[in-house]
C-alpha positions in Angstrom: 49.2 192.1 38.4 47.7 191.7 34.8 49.3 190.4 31.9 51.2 193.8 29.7 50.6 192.5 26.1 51.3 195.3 23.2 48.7 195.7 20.5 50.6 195.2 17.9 51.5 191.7 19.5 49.3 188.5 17.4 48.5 186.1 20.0 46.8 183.3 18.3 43.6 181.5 19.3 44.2 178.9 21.5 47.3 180.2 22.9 46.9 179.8 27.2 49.0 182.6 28.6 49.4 182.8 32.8 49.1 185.7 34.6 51.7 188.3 35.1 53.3 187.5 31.2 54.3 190.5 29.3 54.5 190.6 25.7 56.1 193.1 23.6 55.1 194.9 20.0 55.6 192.5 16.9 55.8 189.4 18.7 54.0 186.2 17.6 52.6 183.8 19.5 50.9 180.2 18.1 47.9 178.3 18.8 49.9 175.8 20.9 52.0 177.8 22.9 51.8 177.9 26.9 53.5 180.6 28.9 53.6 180.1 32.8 53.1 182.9 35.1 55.9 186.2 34.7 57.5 184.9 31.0 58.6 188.3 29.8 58.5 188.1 25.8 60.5 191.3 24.6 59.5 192.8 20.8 60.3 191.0 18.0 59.7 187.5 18.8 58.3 184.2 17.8 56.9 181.6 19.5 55.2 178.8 17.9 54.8 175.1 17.6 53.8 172.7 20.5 55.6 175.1 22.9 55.9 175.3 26.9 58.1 178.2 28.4 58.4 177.8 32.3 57.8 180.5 34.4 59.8 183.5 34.8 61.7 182.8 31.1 62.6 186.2 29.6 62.8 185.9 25.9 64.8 188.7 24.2 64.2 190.2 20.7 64.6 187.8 17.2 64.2 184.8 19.1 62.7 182.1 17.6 61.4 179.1 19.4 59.1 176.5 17.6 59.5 176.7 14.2 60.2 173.2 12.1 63.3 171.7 12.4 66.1 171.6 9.8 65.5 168.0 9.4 65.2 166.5 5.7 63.2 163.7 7.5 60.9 166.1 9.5 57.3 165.6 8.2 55.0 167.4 10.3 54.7 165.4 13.2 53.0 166.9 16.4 56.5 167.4 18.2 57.1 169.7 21.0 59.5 172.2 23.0 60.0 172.6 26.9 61.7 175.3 28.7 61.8 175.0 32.1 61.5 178.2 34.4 63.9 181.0 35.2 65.4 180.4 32.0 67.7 183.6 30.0 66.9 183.4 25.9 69.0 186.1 24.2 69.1 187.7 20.8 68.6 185.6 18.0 68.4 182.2 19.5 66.5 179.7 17.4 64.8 176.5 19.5 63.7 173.9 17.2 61.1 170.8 18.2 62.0 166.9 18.4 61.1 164.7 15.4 59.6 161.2 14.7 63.4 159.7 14.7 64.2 161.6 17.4 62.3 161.8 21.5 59.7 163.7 19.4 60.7 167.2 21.8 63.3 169.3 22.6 63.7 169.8 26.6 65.2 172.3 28.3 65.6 172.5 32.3 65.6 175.4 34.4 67.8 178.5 34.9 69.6 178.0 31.8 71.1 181.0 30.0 71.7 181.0 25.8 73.8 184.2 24.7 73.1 186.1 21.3 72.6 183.6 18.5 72.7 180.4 19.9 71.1 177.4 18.6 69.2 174.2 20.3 68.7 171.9 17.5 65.9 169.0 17.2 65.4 166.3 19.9 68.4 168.0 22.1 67.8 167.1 26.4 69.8 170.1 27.7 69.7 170.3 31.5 69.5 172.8 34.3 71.7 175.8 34.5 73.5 175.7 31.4 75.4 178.0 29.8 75.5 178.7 26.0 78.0 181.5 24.9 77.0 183.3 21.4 76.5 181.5 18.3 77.3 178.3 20.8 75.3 175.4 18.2 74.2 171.8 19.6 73.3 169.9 16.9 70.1 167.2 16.6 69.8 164.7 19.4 72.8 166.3 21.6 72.5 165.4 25.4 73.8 168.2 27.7 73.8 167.7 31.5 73.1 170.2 34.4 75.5 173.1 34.9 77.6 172.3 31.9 79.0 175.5 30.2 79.4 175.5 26.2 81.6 178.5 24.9 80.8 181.3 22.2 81.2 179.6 18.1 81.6 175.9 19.7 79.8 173.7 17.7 78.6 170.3 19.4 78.2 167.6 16.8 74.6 165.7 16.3 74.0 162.7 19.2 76.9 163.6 21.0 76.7 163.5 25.4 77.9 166.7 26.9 78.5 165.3 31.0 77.5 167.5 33.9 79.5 170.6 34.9 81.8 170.0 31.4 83.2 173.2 30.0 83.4 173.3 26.4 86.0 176.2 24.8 85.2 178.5 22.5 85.2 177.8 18.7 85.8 174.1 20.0 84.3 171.4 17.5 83.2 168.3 19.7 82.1 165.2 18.0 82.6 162.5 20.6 80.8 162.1 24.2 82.7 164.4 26.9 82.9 162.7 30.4 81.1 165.2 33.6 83.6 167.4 35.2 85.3 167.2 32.0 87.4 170.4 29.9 87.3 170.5 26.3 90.1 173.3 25.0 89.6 174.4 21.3 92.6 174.5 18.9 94.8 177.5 19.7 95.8 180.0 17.0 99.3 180.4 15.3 100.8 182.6 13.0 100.9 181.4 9.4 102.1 184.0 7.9 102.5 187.8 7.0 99.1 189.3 5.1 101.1 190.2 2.5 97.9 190.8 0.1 97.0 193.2 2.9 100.0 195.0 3.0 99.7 195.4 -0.9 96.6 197.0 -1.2 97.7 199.4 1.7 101.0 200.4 0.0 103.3 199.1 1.3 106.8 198.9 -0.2 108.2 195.4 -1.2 111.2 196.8 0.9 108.4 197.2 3.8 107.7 193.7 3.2 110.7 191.8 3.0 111.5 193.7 6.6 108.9 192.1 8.0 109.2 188.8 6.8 112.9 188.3 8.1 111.4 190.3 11.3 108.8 187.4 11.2 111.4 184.8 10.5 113.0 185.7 13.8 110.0 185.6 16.1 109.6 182.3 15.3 109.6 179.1 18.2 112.5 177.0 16.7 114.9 180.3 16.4 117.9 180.5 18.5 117.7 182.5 22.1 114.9 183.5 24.2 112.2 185.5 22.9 113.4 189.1 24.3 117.0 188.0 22.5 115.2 187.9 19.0 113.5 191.0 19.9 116.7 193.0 20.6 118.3 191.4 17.5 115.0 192.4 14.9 115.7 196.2 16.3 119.1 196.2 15.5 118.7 194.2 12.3 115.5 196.5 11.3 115.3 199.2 12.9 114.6 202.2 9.8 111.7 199.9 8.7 108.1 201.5 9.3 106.5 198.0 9.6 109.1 196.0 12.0 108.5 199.5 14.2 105.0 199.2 14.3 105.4 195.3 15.5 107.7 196.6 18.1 105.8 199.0 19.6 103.0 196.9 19.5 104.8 194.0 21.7 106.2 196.9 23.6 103.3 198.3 25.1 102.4 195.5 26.9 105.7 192.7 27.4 104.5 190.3 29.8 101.2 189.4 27.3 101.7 186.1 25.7 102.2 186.0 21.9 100.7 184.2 18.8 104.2 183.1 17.3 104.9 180.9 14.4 105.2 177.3 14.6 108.4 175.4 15.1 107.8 174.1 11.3 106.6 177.5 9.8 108.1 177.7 5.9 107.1 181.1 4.7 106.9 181.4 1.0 106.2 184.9 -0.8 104.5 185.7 -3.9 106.4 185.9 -7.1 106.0 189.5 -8.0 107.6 190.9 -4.7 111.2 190.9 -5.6 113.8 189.5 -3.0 115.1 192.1 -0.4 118.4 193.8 -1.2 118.9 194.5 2.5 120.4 192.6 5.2 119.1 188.7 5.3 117.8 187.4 8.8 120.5 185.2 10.1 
């Protein structure tokens, strides 16, 4: 089978593509690059730099691999990328080279996949069959072992060891060396409050919104009773107001689903041109 390369592609002299690559419309490829036998490059991409994609890699549109690292120190030096075979490159990922301070290349093993918008910074060693989750960022000089999986907005500081089979949460920040096998959870989200602001600019009555607050008051962990006792008492208590309705319903249509409550040491505190509620006070 021949190579399927689109004539709109640029394929620069010098370039060594294998047999059996395809190459779609408005892709660029540099003088340097090497692409093994069946890389599929979709439309849209760019491929540059001292670059060697393994065979079988499918690269999907916006990527870009190659291209000089955001390094202050970077100078030009004859750095390089490899990407081993069978490896998954989604939408917008961006690959950059090693540098002088660094191993001088960025290596990638086999049978890895990187989701939309991921990001492989310089001098990174990421292993085989690793798992980046969109916008997932490794920073300069990050080590990540074989089958490690690194969840969608986690952020892995510069230098820092990511150990074998490790699963890193999403939106987690990691700044010290994770041990193999190991778990990193992200920060879990709590209510802070009521979008007040919000409920302004909708229309809401200050009535609406002092409902809600004691309503919110109530829901909250260090409140006396069990959850479903607080419930019944914010339908009784509230029970005309639109807003504490809506919140009802919403928890009611699906009871047994965990939900984001306020913290034990939640002080709410409320803008000073909503006037105080005239209504009945949460208890």
């Amino acid at each position: 089978m021949s190579n399927s390369i689109h004539p709109t592609a640029i394929i620069a002299d010098g370039a060594k593509i294998s047999a059996n690559v395809s190459i779609g419309a408005y892709s660029l490829i540099g003088p340097h690059v090497v692409l093994a036998e069946g890389v599929k490059v979709h439309p849209h991409v760019i491929i540059d730099g001292r670059t060697t994609i393994g065979k079988e890699t499918e690269i999907f549109p916006y990527v870009v691999i190659g291209m000089p690292p955001q390094s202050a120190r970077y100078k030009g030096e004859l750095s390089t990328i490899e990407i081993g075979e069978n490896c998954l490159i989604r939408e917008q990922v961006t690959i950059h080279p090693g540098t002088e301070i660094g191993r001088m290349k960025t290596t990638i093993g086999k049978g890895c996949q990187f989701m939309i918008g991921a990001h492989i910074g310089h001098d990174c060693d990421v292993g085989n069959f690793v798992t980046l989750a969109n916008n997932a960022t490794l920073g300069g000089h990050v080590s990540v072992g074989d089958y490690a999986n690194i969840g969608g907005l986690a952020a892995i500081h510069q230098f820092t060891r990511i150990g074998a089979y490790a699963m890193i949460a999403g939106t987690a920040g990691v700044n010290e060396d994770v041990i193999p096998f190991g778990a990193v959870m992200a920060i879990k989200g709590q209510l802070a409050g009521i979008n007040i602001i919000g409920m302004q600019r909708r229309g809401f009555e200050r009535q609406d919104i002092h409902d809600l607050r004691n309503a919110y008051k109530l829901l909250a962990k260090n409140q006396v009773g069990t959850l479903e006792e607080r419930l019944g008492k914010i339908k009784d208590l509230y029970q005309n107001s639109p807003a504490v309705k809506e919140l009802l319903e919403f928890i009611g249509e699906n009871p047994k689903r965990h939900l984001c409550l306020p913290s034990e040491d939640w002080e709410f505190t409320i803008p000073s041109d909503i006037e105080p509620s005239p209504r009945v006070a949460c208890a």
